[in-house]
N, C-alpha and C positions, 0 to 999 in steps of 0.2 A: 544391590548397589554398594560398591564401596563407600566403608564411611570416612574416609578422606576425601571423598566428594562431596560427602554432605556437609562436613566440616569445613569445607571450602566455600559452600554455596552460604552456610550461616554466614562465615566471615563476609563476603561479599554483600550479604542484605544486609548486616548490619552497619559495612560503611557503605552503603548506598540510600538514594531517596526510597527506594523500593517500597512495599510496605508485602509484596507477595511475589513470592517468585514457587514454579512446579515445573519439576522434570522428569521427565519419561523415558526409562532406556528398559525397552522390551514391553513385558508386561508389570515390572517393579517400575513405580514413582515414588517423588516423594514432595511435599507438597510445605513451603515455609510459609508463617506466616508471622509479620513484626508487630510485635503486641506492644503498649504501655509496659511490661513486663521483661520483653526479650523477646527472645527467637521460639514458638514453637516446632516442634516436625513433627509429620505423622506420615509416617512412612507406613505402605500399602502392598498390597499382594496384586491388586487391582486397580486398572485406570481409574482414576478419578475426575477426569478431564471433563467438562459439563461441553455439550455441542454448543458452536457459536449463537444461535439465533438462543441457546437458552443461559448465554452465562451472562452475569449481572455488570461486568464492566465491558462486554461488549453489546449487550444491548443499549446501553445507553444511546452506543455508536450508531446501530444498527437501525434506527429509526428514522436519522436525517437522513440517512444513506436511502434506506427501502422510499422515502417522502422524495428523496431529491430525483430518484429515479424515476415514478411516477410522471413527476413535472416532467420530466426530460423526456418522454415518451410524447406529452401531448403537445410540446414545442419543436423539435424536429429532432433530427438526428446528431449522435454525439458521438466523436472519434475521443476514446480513450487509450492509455498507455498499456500495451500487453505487457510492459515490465518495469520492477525496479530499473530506475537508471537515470542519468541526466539530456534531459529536455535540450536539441537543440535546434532551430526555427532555419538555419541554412546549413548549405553543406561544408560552409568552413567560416572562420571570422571575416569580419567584413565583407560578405559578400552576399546577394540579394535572397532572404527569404525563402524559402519555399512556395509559400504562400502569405496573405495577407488580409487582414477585414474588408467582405465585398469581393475577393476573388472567387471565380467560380470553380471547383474543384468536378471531375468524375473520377468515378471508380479506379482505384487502382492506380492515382495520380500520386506520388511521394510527398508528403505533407511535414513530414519531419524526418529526424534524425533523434534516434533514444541510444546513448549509451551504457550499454552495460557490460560490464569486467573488460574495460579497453576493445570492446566491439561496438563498432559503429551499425545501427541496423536502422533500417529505413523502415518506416511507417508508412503504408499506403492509407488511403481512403478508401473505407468500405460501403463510401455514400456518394452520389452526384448532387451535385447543390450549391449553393451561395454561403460562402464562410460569413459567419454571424460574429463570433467572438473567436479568440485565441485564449482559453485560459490559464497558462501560465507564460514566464516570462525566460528570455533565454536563459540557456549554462542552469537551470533551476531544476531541481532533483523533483522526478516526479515518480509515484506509488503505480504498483500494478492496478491497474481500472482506473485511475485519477480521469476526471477530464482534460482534453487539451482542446479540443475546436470543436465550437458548436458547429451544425451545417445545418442550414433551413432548407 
């Protein structure tokens, strides 16, 4: 790895909140980490990456996640976002919805609109049912797997 990359990456943690930053190009990483002290590096021959369900700031995450799923399994069915992108509930402004709390949806019915990289891509439903909740709200940036509409 070049080390005006790494000397880049220090500068960068250092004026950032950051407290860790690790980057991987091939099988060389190198791994910062913002001490009381400074900047350490420990740059590697070897990945150092720990697998998600075993690294320490994402398990944190990884536990309401794995618990919220469980619920969501014994309440009914939950249409999620297959992507980055912006949430949006009609197919243009001011105009009616896709759908609504208490409408009935089946399979394969258009329920939203997610954009991502100025593509507009329609979300079907992959459940037939009674829309329970809407969980978020329009033009509202929503995560790959976010929920967006419960369906009972």
């Amino acid at each position: 790895m070049d080390i005006r990359k790494v000397k880049k990456l220090i500068e960068m943690l250092e004026n950032s909140n950051l407290e860790e930053i690790e980057i991987q190009e091939g099988e060389e990483s190198v791994r910062l980490v913002k001490s009381n002290k400074g900047v350490a590096t420990i740059p590697t021959a070897q990945s150092i990456v720990l697998p998600a369900e075993q690294s320490p700031t994402n398990q944190d995450h990884a536990q309401p996640v794995s618990t919220s799923n469980d619920n969501q399994e014994e309440v009914g069915d939950y249409i999620t976002s297959p992507m980055v992108g912006t949430f949006y509930a009609s197919a243009s402004p001011g105009s009616k919805p896709f759908i609504s709390v208490g409408d009935t949806v089946a399979e394969g019915d258009v329920v939203c609109i997610v954009e991502a990289m100025k593509m507009m891509n329609e979300i079907k439903s992959e459940f037939s049912g009674k829309v329970v909740s809407i969980e978020v709200e329009n033009s509202e940036p929503v995560e790959y797997g976010q929920t967006l509409f419960k369906i009972s």
